[in-house]
C-alpha positions as CSV (number, residue, x, y, z in Angstrom):
1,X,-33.2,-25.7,-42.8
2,X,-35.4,-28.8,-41.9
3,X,-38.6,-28.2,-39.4
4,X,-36.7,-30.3,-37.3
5,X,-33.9,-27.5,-36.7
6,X,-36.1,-24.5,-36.9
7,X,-37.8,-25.7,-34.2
8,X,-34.6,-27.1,-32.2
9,X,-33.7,-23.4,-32.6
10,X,-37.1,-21.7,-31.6
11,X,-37.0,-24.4,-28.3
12,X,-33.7,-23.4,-27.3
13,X,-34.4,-19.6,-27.6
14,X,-37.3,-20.2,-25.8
15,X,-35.1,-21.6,-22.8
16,X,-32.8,-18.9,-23.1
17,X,-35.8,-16.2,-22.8
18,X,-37.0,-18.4,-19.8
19,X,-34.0,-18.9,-17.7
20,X,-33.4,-14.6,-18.2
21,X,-36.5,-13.8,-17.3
22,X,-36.7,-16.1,-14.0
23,X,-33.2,-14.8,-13.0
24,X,-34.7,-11.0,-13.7
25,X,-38.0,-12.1,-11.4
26,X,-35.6,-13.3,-8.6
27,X,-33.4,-10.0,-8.9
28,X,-36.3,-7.8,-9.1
29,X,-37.9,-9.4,-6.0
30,X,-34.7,-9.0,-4.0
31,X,-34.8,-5.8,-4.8
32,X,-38.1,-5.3,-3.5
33,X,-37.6,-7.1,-0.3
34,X,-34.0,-4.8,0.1
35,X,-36.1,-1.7,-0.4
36,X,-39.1,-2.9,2.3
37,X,-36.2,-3.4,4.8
38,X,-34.6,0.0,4.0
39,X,-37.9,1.4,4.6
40,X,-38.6,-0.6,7.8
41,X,-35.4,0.4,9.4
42,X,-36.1,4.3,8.1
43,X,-39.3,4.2,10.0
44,X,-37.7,3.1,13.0
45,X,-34.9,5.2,12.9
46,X,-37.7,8.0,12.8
47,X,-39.8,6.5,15.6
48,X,-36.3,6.3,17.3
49,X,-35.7,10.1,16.6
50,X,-39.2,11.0,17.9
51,X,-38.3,9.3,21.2
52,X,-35.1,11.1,21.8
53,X,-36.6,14.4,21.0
54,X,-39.3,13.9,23.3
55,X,-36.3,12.6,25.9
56,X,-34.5,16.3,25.3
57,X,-37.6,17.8,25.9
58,X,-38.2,16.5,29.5
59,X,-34.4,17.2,30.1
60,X,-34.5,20.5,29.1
61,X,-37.5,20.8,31.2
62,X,-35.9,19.5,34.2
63,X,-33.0,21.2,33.7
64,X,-34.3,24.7,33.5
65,X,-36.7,23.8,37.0
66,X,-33.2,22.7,38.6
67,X,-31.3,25.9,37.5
68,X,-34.3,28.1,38.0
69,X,-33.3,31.4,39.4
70,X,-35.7,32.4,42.4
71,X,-37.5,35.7,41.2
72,X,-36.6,38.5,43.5
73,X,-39.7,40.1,45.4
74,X,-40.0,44.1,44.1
75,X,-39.1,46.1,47.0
């Protein structure tokens, strides 16, 4: 093998390496960015959560001053 094809062989495995690894960088990012969104829309699911609880609590509230029985006065 002549110098000329060793390193016709060593440039075209270093293109191959090259391409993989750029296409692994991209995947790996969108990965990233997937998993940032998943966690965004978890914490606003919980913010969302936090809200509705509160909501039932202020219900609930009402709800037992409307159906309050009156107390009857001890005789």
């Amino acid at each position: 093998m002549e110098w000329i094809q060793a390193l016709t062989v060593i440039a075209s495995l270093t293109a191959v390496i090259g391409i993989v690894a750029n296409l692994l960088n991209k995947r790996i990012e969108d990965t990233n960015k997937r998993i940032e969104d998943t966690n965004r829309r978890i914490d606003d699911l919980r913010e969302d959560m936090k809200e509705i609880r509160q909501e039932l609590r202020e219900i609930r509230q009402l709800l037992y001053k409307v159906f309050e029985i009156p107390h009857k006065e001890d005789k």
